[in-house]
VEXDREN-2710 file (C-alpha; in Angstrom, 1 decimal):
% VEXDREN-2710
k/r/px/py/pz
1/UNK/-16.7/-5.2/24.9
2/UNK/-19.5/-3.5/23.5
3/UNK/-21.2/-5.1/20.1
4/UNK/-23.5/-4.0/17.6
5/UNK/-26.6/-5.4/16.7
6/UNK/-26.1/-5.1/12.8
7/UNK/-26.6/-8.9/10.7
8/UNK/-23.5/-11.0/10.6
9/UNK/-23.5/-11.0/6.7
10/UNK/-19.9/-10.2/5.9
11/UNK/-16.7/-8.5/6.8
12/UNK/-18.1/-4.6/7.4
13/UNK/-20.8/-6.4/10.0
14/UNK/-17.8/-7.3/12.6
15/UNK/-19.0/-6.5/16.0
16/UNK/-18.3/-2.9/16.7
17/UNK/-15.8/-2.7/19.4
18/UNK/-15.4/-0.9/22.7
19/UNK/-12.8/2.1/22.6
20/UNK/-11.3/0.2/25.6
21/UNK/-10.8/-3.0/24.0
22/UNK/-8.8/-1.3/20.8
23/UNK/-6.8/0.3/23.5
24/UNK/-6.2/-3.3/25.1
25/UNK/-5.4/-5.0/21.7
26/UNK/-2.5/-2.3/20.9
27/UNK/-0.6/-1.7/24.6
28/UNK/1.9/-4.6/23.6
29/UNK/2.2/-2.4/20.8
30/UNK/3.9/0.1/23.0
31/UNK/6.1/-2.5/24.5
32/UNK/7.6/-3.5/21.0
33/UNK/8.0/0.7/20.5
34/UNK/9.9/1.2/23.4
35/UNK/12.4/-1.5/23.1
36/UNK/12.3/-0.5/18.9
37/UNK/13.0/3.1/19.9
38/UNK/16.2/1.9/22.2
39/UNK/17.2/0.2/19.4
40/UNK/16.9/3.2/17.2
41/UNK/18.5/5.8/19.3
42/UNK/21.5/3.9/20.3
43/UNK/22.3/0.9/18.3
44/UNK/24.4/3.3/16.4
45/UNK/26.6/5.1/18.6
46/UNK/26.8/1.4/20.4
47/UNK/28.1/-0.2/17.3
48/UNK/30.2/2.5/16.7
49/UNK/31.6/2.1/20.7
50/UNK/32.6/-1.8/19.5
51/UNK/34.7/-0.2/16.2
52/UNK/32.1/0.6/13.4
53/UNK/33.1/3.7/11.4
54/UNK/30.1/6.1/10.4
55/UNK/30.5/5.2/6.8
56/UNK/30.0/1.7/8.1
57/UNK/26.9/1.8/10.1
58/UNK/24.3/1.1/7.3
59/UNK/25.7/-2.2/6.6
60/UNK/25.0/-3.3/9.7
61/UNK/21.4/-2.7/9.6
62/UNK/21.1/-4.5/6.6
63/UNK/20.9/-7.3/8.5
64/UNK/17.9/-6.2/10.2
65/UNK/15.2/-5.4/7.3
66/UNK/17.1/-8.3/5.3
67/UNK/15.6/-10.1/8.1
68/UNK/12.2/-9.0/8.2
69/UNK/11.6/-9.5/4.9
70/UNK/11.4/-12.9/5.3
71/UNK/10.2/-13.2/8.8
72/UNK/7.4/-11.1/8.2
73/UNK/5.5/-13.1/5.5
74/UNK/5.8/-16.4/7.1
75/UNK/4.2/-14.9/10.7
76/UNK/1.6/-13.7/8.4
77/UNK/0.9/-17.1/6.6
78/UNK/1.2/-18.9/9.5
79/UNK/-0.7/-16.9/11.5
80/UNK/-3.5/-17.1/9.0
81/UNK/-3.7/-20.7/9.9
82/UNK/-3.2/-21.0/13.1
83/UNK/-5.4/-22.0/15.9
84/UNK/-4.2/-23.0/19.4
85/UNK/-5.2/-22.4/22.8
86/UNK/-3.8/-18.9/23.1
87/UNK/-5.4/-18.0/20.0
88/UNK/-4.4/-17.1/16.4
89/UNK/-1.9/-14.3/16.4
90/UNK/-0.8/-14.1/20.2
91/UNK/1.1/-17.1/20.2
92/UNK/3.5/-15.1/17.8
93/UNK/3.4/-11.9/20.1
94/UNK/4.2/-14.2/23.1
95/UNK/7.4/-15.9/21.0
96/UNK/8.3/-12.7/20.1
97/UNK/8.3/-10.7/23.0
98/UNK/10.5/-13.7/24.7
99/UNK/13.1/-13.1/22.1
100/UNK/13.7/-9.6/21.7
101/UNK/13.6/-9.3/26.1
102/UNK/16.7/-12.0/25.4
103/UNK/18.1/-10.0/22.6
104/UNK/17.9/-6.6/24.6
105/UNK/19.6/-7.7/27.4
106/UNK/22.8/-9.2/25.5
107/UNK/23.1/-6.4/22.8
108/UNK/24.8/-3.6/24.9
109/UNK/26.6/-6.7/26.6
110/UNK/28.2/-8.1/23.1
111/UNK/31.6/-7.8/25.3
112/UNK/30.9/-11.1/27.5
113/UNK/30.4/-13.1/24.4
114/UNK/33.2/-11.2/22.4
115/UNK/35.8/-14.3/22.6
116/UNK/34.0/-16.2/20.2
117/UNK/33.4/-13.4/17.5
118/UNK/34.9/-9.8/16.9
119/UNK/32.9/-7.5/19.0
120/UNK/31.5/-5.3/16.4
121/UNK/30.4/-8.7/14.6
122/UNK/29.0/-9.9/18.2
123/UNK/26.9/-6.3/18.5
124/UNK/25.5/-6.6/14.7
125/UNK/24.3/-10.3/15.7
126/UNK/22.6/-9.0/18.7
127/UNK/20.9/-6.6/16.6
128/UNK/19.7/-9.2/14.4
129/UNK/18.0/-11.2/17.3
130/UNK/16.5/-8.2/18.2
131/UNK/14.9/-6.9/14.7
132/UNK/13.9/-10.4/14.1
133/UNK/12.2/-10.8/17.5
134/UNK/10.6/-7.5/16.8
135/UNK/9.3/-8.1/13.3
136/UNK/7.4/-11.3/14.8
137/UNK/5.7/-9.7/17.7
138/UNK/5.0/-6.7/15.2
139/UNK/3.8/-8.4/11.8
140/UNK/0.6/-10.0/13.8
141/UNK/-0.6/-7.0/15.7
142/UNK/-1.3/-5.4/11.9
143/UNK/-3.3/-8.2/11.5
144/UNK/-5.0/-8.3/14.5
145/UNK/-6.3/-4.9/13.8
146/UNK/-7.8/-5.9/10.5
147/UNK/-9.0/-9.2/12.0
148/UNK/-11.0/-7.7/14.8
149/UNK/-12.4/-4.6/13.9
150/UNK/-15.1/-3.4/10.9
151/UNK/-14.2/-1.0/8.0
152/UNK/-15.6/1.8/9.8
153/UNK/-13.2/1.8/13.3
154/UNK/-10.0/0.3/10.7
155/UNK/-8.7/4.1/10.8
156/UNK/-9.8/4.7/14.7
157/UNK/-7.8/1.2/15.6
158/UNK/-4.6/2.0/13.3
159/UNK/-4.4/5.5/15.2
160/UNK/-4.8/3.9/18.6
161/UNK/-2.2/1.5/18.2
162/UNK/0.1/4.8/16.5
163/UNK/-1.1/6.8/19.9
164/UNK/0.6/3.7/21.6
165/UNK/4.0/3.4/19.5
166/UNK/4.4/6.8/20.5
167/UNK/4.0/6.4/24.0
168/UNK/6.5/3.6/24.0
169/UNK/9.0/4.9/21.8
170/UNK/9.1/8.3/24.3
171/UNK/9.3/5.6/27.0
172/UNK/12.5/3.7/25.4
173/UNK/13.6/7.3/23.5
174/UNK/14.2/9.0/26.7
175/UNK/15.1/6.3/28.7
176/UNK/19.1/6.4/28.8
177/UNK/18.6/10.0/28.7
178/UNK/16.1/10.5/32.3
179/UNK/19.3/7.5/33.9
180/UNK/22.1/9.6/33.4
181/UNK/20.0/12.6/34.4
182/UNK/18.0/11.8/36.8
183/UNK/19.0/8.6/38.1
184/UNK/22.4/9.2/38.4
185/UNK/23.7/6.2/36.4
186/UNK/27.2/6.7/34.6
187/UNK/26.4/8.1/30.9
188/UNK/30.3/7.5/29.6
189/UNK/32.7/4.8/29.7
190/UNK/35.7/3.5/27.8
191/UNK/36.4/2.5/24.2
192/UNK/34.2/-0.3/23.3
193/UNK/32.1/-0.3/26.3
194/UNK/28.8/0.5/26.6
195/UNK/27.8/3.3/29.1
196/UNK/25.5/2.0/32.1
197/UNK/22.4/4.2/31.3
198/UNK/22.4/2.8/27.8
199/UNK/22.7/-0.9/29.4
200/UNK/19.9/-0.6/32.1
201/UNK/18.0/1.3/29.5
202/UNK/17.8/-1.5/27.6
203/UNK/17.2/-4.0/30.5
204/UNK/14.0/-2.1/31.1
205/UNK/12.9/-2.0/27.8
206/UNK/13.1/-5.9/27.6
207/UNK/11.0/-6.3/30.8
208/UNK/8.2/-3.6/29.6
209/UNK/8.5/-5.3/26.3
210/UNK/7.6/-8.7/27.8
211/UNK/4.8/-7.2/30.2
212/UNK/2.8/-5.3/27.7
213/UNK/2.4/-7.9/25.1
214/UNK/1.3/-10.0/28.5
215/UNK/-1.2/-7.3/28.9
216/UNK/-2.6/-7.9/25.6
217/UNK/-2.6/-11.3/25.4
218/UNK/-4.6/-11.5/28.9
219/UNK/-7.2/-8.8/27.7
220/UNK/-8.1/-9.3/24.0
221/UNK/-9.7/-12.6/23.0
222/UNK/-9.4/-13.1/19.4
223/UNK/-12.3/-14.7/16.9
224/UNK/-12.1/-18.1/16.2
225/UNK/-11.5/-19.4/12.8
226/UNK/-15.8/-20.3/12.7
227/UNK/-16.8/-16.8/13.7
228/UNK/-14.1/-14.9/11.4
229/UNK/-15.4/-17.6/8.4
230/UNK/-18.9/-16.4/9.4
231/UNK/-18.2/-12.5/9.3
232/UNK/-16.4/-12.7/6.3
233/UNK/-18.5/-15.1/4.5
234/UNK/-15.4/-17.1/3.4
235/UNK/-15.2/-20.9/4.5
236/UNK/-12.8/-22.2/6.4
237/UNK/-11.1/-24.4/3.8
238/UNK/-10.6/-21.3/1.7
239/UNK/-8.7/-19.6/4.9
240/UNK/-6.3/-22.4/5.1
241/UNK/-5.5/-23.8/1.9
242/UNK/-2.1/-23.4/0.2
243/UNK/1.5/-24.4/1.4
244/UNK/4.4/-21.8/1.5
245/UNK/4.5/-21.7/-2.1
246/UNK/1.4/-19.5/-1.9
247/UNK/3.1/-16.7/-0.4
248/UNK/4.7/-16.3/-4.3
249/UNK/1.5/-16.6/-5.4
250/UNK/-0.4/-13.9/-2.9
251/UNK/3.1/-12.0/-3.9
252/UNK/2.3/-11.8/-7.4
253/UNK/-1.1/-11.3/-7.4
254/UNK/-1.0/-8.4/-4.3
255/UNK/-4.0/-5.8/-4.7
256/UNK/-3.8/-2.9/-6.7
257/UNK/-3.9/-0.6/-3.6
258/UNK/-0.9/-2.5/-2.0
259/UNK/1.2/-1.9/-5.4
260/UNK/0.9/2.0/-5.4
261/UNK/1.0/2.0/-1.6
262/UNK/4.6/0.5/-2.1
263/UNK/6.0/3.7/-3.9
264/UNK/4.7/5.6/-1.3
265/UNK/6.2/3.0/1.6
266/UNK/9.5/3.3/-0.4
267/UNK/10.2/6.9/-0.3
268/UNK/9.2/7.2/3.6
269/UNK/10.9/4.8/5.0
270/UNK/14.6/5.4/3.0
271/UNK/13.9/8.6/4.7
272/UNK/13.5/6.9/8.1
273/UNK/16.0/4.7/7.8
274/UNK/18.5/7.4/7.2
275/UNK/17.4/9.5/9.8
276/UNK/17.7/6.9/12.5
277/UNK/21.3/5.5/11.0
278/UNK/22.3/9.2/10.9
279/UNK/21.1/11.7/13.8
280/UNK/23.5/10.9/16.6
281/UNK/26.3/11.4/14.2
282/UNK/24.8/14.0/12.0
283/UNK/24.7/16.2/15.1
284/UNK/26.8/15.4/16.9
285/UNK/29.4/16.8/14.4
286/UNK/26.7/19.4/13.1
287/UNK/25.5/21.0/16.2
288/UNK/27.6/19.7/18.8
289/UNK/31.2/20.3/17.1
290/UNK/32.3/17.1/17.6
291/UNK/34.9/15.6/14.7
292/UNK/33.5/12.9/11.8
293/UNK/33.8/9.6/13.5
294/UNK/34.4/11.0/17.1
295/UNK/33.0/8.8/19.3
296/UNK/34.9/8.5/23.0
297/UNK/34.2/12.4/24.1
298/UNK/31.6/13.5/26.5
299/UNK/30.2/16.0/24.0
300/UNK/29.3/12.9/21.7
301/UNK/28.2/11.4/24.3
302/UNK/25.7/14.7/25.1
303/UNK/24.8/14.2/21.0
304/UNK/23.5/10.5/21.7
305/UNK/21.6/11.4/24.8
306/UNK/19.9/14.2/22.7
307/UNK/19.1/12.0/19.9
308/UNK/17.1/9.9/22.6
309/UNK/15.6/13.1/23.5
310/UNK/14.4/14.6/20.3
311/UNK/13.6/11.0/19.0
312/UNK/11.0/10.8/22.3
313/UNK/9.6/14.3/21.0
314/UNK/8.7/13.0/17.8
315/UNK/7.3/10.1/19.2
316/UNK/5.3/12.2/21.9
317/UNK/4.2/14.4/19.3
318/UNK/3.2/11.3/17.4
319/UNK/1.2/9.8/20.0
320/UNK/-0.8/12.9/20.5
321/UNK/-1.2/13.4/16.4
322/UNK/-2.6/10.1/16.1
323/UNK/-5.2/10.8/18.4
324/UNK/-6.8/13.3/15.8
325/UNK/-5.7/11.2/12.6
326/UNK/-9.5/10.1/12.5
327/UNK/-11.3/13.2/12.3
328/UNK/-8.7/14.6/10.1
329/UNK/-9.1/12.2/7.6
330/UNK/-12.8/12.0/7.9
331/UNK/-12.5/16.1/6.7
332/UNK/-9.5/15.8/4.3
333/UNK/-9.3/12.1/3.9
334/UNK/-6.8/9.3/4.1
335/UNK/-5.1/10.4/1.3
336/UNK/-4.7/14.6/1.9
337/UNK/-3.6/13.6/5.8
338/UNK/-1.3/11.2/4.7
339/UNK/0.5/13.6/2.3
340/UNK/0.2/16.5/4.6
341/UNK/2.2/14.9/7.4
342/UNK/4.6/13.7/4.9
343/UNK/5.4/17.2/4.0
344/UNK/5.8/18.2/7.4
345/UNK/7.9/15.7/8.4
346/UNK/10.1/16.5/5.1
347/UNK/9.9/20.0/6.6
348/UNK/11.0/19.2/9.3
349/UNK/13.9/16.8/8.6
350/UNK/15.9/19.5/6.2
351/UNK/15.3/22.1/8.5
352/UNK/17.6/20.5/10.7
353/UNK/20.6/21.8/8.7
354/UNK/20.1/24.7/10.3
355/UNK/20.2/24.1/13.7
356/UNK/21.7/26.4/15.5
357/UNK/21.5/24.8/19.3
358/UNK/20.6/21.6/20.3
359/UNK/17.0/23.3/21.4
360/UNK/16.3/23.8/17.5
361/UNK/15.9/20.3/17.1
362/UNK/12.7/19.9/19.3
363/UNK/11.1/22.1/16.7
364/UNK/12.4/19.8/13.9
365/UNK/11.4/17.0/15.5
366/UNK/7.3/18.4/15.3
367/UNK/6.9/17.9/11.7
368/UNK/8.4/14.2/11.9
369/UNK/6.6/13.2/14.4
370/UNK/3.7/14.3/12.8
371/UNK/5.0/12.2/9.4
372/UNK/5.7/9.1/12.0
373/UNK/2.3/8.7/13.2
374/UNK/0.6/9.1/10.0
375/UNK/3.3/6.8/8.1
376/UNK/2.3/4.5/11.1
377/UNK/-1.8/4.5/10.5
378/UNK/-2.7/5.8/7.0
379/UNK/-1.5/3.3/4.9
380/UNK/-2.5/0.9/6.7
381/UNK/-5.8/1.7/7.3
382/UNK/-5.7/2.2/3.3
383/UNK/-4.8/-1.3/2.7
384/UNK/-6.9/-3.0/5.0
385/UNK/-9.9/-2.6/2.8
386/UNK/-8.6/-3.6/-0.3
387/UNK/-7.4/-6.9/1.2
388/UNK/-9.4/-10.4/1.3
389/UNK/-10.1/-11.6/4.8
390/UNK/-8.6/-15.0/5.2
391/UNK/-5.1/-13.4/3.5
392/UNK/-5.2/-10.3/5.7
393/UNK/-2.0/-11.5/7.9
394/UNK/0.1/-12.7/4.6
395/UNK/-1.0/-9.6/2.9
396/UNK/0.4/-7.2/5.4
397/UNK/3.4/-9.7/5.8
398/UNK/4.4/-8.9/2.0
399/UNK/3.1/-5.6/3.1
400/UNK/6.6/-4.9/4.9
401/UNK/8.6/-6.0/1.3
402/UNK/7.9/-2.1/1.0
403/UNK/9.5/-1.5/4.7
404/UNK/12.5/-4.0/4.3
405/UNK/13.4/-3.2/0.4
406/UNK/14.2/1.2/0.9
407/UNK/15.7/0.2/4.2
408/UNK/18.0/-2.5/2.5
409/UNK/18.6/-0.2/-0.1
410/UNK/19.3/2.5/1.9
411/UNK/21.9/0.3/3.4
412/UNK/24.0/0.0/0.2
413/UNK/23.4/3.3/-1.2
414/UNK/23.8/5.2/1.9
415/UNK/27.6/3.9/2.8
416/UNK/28.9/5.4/-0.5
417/UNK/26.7/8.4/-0.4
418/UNK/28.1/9.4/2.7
419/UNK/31.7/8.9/2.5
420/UNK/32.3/10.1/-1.3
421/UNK/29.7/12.3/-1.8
422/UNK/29.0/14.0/1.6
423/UNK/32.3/13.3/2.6
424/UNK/31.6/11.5/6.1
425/UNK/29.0/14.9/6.9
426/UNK/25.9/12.3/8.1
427/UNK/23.8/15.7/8.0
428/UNK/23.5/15.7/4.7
429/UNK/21.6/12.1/5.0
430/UNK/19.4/13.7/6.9
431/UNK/18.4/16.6/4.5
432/UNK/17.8/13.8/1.7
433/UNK/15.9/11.9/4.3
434/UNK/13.6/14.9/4.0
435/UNK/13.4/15.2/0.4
436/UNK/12.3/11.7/0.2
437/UNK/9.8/12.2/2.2
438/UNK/8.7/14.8/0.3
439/UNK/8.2/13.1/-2.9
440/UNK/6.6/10.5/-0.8
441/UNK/3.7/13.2/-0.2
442/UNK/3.3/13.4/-3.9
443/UNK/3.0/9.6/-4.6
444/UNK/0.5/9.6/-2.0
445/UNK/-1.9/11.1/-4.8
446/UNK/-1.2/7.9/-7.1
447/UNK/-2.8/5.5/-4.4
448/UNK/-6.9/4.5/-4.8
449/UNK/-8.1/4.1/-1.5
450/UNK/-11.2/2.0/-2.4
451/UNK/-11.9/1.9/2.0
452/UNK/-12.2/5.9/2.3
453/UNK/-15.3/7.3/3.5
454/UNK/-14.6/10.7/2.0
END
């Protein structure tokens, strides 16, 4: 770990960190990514295999940000305070990791435990164990970012750890897809059974989960609460007063930065939220001719595979994006990147409307990805700077209020929207998936970014 040599006076006098030890912080960031993208690309069509009808599926991932909106915030505030022998924030990672490895390997086997619940209810409860699992291995990695590193690598570090989510979301994207291609493992089976690429997909994804947040937890040492008191200039009773009544305070008093950030955060992720609801069925009837609410065919079963495919090329594209998020924003900064991936992501989502071949999709898929890493590092990077140092963990807990609230509302909106107003056609989610992120671009202009060097 290299270190600087600059006066240890405050927060921007952090030691300055060796590229290879942001790398080492983020890689369990990849394992939460991969078994997140499983979750993405098939919890879907799997819910949908146990007896959910398309118009249905967004009520079953209210569960899920429902969940991290309350999970989030307490990781944060406890992690703020915590000190133990593994650290501050890696005893959440470890927890974490634990349960969503537990929670992958029963959600495409809801069947076994169907006798005590319907099986549609059983599949919805496994992906509640897994979101909540994911949300507190995810919620302290943020933090860990902002805990470790100076002002001036925040943007460098947020861009690593995106270069990393992509990397494991192509892993756990592409996974079910490379089994029943390459692997020869069985891609179809009956009504309300899950296919065996989708089930030893997911078994994988738990056990890379669990090994890459290892991997971080052996590799990064984190600063104790004396040293981060010292770098911050902020004493140690200050970082640890206040009982869980002070998350409503912190709530109500969030920084200026955060509030316009959240318009922003709201328009991108109602956008995401639809797209991953919607793609397997959006084209699967759209490109792949399939009838609304066909689900036991082999051409939808060709629709889902794709979905894993074209969701790992935004994620690769992602990955490789991220890697040049830094020097882009040190031209055009924070703000002009942010808003000019959102637009190509927009792009990108409406133009697939007019897909003509499952091949058109990859092109699509460009302009998201390039929307996916920036939503995953620019605002972030933004709100870093504007936050005080002993609250950074609470702060980008309440932080994911502006995740949790568009997905939850996309939930409600979304079922209606669909069935009355589409009329069951899910590709027409995924055109106003675009548009939102399109007026996300322009709210992007709203937000002061009081930590950009430009």
């Amino acid at each position: 770990m290299a270190t600087s040599n600059s006066p240890i006076t405050g927060a921007d006098s952090k030691p300055i960190l060796s590229t290879v030890s942001i790398w080492n912080m983020s890689v369990g960031f990849l394992g939460i990514q991969a078994g997140f993208a499983l979750q993405n690309g098939n919890a879907s069509s799997i819910l949908q295999r146990y007896g959910a009808d398309v118009h249905e599926l967004p009520n079953f991932w209210l569960v899920a940000p429902i969940i991290g909106m309350i999970v989030q915030p307490l990781i944060g505030h406890f992690s703020d305070r915590t000190w133990n022998r593994l650290g501050r924030r890696k005893p959440y990672f470890l927890s974490g990791a634990i349960a969503a490895c537990f929670g992958m390997m029963l959600m495409p086997n809801a069947g076994v435990l169907a006798a005590a619940l319907p099986l549609v209810l059983m599949g919805a409860g496994m992906l509640m164990v897994m979101d909540a699992a994911f949300n507190v291995a995810m919620e302290p990695f943020r933090a860990l970012v902002a805990d470790k590193l100076p002002s001036q690598q925040r943007t460098l570090g947020f861009s690593i750890q995106t270069a990393l989510i992509g990397v494991g979301a192509v892993i756990g994207s592409w996974l079910p897809w490379f089994l029943a291609n390459k692997a020869g493992v069985a891609d179809t089976a009956p009504e309300g059974i899950v296919p065996d690429n989708v089930k030893w997909a997911f078994y994988i994804g738990g056990i890379l989960l669990l090994g890459a947040i290892l991997w971080t937890i052996s590799t990064t040492k984190e600063y104790s609460p004396e040293e981060q008191a010292r770098y911050s200039g902020e004493t140690q009773q200050e970082e640890t007063s206040g009982g869980l009544g002070q998350i409503f305070k912190d709530l109500a008093n969030m920084p200026k930065t955060m509030r316009q950030l959240g318009w922003v955060q709201f328009f991108s992720w109602f956008g995401l939220f639809s797209m991953w609801v919607f793609t397997t069925p959006a084209i699967a009837h759209h490109v792949y001719g399939c009838a609304i609410n066909e689900t036991d065919s082999q051409a939808y079963s060709d629709a889902g595979n794709w979905t894993g495919i074209i969701f790992g090329v935004y994620n690769a594209v992602s990955a490789i994006y991220a890697l040049f998020l830094p020097r882009i924003a040190a031209k055009l900064g924070r703000k002009r990147t942010h808003a000019l991936s959102l637009v190509c992501g927009g792009l990108g989502l409406i133009s697939m409307y007019f897909a003509t071949s499952p091949n058109f999709l990859i092109l699509s898929m460009v302009g998201v990805g390039m929307a996916w890493a920036s939503i995953l590092a620019m605002p972030y990077a933004m709100l870093a700077g504007s936050l005080p140092v002993h609250k950074i963990g609470v702060f980008m807990g309440i932080f994911n209020f502006f995740i949790t609230i568009p997905q939850i509302f996309s939930g409600i909106v979304n079922r209606p929207i669909v069935q009355y107003l589409f009329h069951d056609n899910a590709m027409y989610a995924i055109v106003m998936a675009g548009v939102c992120f399109l007026i996300a671009a322009l709210a992007v202009n709203l937000v002061e970014d009081k930590d950009d060097v430009v």
